[in-house]
N, CA and C of each residue as an Amber inpcrd file, in Angstrom:
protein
   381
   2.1490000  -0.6270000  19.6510000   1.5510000   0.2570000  18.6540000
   2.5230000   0.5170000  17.5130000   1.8170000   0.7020000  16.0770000
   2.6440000   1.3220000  14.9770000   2.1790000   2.2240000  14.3640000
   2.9970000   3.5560000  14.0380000   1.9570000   4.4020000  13.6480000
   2.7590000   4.5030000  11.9070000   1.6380000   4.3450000  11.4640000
   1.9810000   4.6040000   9.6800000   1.5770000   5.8810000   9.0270000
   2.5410000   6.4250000   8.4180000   2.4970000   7.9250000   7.9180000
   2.5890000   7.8170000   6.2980000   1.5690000   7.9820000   5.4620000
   1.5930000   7.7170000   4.1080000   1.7680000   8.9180000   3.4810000
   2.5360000   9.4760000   2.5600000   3.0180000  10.4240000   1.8880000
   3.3370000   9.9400000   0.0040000   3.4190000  10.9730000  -0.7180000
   3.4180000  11.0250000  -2.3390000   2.4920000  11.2060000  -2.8060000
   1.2750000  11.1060000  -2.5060000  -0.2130000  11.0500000  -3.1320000
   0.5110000  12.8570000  -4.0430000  -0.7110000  12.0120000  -5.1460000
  -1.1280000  13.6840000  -5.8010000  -2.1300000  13.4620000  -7.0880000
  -1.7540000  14.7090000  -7.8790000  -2.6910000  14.6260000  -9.1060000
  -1.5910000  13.9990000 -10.2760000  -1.8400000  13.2860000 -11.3730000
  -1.0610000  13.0430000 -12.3340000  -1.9230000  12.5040000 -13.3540000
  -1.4860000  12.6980000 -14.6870000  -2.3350000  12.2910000 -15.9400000
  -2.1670000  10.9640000 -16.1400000  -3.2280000  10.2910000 -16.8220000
  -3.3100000   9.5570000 -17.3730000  -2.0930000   8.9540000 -17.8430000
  -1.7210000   7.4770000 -17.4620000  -0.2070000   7.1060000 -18.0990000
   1.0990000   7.5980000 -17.0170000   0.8630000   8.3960000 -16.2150000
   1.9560000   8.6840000 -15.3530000   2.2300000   7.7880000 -14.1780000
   3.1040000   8.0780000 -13.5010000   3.7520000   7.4760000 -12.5940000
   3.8120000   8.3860000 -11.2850000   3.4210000   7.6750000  -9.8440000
   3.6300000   7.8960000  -8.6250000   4.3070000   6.9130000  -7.9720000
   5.1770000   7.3780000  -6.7840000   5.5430000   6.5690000  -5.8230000
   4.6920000   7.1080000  -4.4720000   4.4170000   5.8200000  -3.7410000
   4.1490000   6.6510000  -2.6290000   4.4240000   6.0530000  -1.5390000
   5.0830000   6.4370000  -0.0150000   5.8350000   5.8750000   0.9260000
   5.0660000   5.8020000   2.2600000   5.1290000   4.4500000   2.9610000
   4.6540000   4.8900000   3.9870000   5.7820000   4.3650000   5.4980000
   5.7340000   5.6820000   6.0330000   6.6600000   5.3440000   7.2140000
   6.1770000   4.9090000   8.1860000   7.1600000   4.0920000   9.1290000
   6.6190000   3.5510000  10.3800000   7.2130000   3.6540000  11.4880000
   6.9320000   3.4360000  12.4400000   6.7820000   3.8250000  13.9560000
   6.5620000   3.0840000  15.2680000   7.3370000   3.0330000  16.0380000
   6.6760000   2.1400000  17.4790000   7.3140000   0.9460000  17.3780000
   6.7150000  -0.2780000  17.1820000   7.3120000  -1.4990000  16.8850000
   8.1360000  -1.6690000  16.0630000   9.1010000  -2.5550000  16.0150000
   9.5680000  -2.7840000  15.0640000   9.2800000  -3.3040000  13.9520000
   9.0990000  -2.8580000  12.9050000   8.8510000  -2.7730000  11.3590000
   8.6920000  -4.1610000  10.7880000  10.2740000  -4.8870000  10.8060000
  10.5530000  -5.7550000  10.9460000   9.7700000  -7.2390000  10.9590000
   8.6950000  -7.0600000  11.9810000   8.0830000  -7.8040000  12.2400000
   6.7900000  -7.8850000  11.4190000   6.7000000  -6.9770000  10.9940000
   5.0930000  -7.1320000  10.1400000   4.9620000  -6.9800000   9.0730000
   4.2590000  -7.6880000   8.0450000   4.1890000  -7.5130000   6.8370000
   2.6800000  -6.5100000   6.7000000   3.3150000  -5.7420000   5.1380000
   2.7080000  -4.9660000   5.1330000   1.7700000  -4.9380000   3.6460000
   0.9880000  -4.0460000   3.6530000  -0.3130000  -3.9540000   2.5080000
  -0.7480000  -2.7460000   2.2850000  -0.6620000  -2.3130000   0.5610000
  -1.5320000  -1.1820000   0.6430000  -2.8990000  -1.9160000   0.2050000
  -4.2610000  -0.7060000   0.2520000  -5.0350000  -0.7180000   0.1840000
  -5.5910000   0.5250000  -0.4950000  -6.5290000   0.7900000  -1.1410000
  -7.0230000   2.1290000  -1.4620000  -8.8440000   2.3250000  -1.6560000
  -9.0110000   2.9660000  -1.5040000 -10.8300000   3.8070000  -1.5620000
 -11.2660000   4.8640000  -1.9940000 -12.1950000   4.0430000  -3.0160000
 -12.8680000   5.6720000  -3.9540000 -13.8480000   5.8330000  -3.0620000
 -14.2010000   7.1590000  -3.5180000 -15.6980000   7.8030000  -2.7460000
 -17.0020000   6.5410000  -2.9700000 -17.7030000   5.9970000  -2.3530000
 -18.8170000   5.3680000  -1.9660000 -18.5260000   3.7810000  -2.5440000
 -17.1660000   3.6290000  -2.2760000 -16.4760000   2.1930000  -2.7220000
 -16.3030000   1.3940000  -1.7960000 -15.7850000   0.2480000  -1.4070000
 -15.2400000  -0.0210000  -0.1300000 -14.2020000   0.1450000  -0.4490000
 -13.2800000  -0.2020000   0.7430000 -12.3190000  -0.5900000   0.8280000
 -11.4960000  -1.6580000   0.3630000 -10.3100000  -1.6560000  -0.7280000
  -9.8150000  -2.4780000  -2.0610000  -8.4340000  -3.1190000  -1.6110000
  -8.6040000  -4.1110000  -2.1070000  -6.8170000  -4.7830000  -1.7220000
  -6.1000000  -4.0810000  -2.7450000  -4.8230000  -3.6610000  -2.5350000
  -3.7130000  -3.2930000  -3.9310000  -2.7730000  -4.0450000  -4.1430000
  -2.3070000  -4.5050000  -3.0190000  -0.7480000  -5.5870000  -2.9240000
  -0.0570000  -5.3090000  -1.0800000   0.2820000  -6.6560000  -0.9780000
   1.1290000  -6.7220000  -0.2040000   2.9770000  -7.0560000   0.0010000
   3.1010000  -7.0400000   0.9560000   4.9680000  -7.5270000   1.1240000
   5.0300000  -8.3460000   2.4790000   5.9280000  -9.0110000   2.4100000
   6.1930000  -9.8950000   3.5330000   6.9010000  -9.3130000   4.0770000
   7.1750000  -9.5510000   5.6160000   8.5200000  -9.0360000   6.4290000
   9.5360000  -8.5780000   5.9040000   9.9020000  -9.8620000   5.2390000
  11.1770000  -9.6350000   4.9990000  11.6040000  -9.0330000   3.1690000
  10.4740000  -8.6880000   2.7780000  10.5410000  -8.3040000   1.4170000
  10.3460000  -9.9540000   0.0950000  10.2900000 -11.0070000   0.7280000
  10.7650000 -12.0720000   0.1690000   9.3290000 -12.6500000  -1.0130000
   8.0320000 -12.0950000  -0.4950000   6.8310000 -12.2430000  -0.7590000
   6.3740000 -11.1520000  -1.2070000   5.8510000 -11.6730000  -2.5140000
   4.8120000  -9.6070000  -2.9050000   3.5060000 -10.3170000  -3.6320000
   2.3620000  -9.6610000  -3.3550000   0.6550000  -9.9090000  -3.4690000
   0.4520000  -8.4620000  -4.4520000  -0.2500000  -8.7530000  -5.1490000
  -1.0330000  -7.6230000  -6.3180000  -2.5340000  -8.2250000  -6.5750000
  -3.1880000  -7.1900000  -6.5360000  -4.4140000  -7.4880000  -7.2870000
  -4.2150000  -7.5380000  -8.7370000  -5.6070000  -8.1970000  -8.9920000
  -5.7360000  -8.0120000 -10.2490000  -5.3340000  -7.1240000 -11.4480000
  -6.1250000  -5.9330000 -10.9060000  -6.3300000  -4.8940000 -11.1230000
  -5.7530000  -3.8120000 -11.3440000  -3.9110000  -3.8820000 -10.7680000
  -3.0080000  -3.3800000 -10.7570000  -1.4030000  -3.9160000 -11.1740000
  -1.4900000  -5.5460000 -11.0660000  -0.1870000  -6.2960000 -11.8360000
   0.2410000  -6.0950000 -12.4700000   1.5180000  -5.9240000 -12.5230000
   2.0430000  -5.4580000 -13.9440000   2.3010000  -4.0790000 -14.0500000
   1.4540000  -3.2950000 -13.3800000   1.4800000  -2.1200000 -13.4280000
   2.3660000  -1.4630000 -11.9260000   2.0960000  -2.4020000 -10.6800000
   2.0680000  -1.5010000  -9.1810000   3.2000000  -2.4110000  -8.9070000
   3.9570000  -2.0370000  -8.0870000   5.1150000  -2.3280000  -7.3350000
   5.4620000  -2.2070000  -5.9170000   5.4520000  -3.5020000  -5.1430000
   5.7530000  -2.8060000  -3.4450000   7.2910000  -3.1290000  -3.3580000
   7.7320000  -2.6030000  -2.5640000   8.9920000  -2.6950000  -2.1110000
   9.1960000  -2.5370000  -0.1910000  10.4010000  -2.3510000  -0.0810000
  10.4190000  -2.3300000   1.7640000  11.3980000  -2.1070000   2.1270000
  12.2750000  -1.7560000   2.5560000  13.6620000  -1.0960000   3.2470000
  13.6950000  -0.9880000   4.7720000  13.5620000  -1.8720000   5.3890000
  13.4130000  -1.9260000   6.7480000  14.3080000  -1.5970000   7.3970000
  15.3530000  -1.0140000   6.9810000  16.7490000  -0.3020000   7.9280000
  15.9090000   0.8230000   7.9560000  14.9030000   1.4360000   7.2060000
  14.2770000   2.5920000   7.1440000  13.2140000   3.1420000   7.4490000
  12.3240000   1.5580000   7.9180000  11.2700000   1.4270000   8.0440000
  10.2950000   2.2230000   7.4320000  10.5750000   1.9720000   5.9900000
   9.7620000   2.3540000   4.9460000   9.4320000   1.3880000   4.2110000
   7.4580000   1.3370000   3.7090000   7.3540000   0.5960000   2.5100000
   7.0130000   1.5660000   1.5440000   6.8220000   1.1260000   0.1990000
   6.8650000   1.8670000  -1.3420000   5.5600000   0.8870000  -1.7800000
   5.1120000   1.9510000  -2.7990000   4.3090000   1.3930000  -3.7650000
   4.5960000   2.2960000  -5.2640000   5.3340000   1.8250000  -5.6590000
   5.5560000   2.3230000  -6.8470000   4.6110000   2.0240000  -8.1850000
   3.8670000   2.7560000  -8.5220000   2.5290000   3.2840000  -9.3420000
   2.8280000   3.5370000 -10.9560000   3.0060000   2.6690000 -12.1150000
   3.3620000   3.3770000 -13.3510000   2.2260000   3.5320000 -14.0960000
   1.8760000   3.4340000 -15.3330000   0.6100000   3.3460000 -16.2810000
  -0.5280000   3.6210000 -15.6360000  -0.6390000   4.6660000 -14.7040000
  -1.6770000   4.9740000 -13.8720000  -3.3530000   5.4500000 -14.7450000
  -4.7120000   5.1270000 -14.1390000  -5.3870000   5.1020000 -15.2460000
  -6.1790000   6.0990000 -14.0210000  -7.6640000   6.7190000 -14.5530000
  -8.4060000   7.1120000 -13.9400000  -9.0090000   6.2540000 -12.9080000
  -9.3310000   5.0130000 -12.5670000  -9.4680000   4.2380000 -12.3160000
  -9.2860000   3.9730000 -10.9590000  -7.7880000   4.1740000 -10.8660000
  -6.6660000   4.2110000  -9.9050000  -7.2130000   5.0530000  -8.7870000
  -8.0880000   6.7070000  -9.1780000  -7.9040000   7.6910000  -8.3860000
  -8.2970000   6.7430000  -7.1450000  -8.2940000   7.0830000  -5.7330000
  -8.7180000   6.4290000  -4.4080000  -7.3720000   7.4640000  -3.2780000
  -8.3740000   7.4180000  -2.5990000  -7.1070000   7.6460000  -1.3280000
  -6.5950000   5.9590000  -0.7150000  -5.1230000   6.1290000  -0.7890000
  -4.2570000   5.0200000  -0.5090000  -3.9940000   5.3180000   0.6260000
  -4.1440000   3.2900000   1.2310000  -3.6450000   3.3790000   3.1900000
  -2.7810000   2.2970000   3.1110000  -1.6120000   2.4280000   3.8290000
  -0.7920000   1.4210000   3.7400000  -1.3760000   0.8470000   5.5040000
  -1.1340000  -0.5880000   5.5900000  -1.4340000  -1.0020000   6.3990000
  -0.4490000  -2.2460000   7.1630000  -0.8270000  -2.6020000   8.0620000
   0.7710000  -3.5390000   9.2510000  -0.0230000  -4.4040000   9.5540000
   0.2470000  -5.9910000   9.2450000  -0.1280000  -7.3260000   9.9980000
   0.6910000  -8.1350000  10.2650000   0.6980000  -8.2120000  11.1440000
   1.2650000  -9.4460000  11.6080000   2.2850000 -10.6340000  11.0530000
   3.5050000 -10.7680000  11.5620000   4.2230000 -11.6130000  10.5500000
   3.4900000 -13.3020000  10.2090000   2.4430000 -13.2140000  11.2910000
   1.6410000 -14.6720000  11.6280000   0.3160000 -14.7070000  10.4190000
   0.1700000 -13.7390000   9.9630000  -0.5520000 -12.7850000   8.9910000
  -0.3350000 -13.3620000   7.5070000   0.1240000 -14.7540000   6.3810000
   0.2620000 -14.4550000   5.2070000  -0.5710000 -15.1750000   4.0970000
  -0.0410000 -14.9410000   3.0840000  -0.6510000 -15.5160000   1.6570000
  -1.8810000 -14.8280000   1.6070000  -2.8140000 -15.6630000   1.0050000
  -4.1190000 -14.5640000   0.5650000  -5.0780000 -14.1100000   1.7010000
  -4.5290000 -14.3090000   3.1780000  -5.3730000 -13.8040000   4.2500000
  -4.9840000 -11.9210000   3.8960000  -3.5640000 -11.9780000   3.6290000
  -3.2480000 -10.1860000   3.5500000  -4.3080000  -9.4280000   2.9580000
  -4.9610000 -10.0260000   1.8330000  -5.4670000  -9.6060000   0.9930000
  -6.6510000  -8.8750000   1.8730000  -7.1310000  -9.3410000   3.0800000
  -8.2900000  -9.1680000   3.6060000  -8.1250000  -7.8390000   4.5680000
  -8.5710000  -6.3850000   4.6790000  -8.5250000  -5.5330000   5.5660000
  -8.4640000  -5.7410000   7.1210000  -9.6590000  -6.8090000   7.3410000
  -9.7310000  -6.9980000   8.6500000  -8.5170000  -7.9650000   9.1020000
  -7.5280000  -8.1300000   8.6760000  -6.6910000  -8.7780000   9.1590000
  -5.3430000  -8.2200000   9.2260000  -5.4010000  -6.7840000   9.6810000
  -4.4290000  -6.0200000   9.7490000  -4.7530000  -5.1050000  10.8940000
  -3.5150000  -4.6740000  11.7240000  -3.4440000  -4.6960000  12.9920000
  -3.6590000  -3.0610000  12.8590000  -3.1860000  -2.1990000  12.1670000
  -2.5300000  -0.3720000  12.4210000  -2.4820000   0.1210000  10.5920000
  -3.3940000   1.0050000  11.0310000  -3.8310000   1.9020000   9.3680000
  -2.9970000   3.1340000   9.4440000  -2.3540000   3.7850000   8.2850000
  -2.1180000   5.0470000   8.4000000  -3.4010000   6.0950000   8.2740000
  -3.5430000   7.0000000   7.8500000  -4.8260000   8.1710000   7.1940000
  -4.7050000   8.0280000   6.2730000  -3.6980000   7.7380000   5.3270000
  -4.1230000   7.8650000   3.4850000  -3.8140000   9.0030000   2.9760000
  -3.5810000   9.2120000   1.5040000  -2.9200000   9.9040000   0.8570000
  -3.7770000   9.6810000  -0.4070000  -4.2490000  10.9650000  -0.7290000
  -5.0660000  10.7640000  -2.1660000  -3.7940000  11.0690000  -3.0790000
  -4.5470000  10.0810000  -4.3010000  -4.2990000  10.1710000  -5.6330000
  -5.2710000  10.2860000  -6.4630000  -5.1650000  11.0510000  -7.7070000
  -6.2120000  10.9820000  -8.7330000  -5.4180000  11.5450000  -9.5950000
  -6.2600000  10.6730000 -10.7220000  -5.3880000  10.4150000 -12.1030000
  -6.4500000  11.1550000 -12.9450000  -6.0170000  12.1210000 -13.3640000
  -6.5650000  12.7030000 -14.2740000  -6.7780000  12.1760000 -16.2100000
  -7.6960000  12.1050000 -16.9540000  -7.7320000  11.5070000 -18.1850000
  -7.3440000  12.6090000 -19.7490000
């Protein structure tokens, strides 16, 4: 088991910047690459970007390139998503999520292919 604890969410204007962290638990970290994801009210569920194990690989949507940033510190077993030019758009509650190191390239992209969800952490971007 891994348990993921997502923290930073909040309110911020238009154009601002969030980070937000999610910690981990149980297994070792190490082993799994990781993905956020996020969901507006009556949306599904959205790819945002992923990271590889070892930090060596990073995935962005469309929708956020350029703009979103993952990172990973596995002495700490923490990943980051660092958030700049944030738009209304953006608002969703964010879940960082753990797959499998057997797990890569554009399969990450896919929800069902991830092993352990945190609860999520809203954000909303005010205009």
């Amino acid at each position: 088991q891994v348990q993921l604890v997502e923290s930073g969410g909040g309110l911020v204007q238009a154009g601002g910047s969030l980070r937000l962290s999610c910690a981990a638990s149980g297994r070792t970290f190490s082993n799994y690459n990781m993905g956020w994801f996020r969901q507006a009210p009556g949306k599904d569920r959205e790819f945002v970007g992923a990271i590889t194990w070892n930090g060596n690989g990073t995935y962005y949507a469309d929708s956020v390139q350029g703009r979103f940033t993952i990172s990973r510190y596995n002495a700490v077993n923490t990943v980051y998503l660092r958030m700049n030019s944030l738009k209304p758009e953006d608002t969703a509650v964010y879940y960082c999520a753990a797959a499998s190191s057997g797990t890569y390239g554009t399969s990450l992209f896919s929800p069902g292919k991830y092993d352990y969800w945190g609860q999520g952490t809203q954000v909303t971007v005010s205009s």
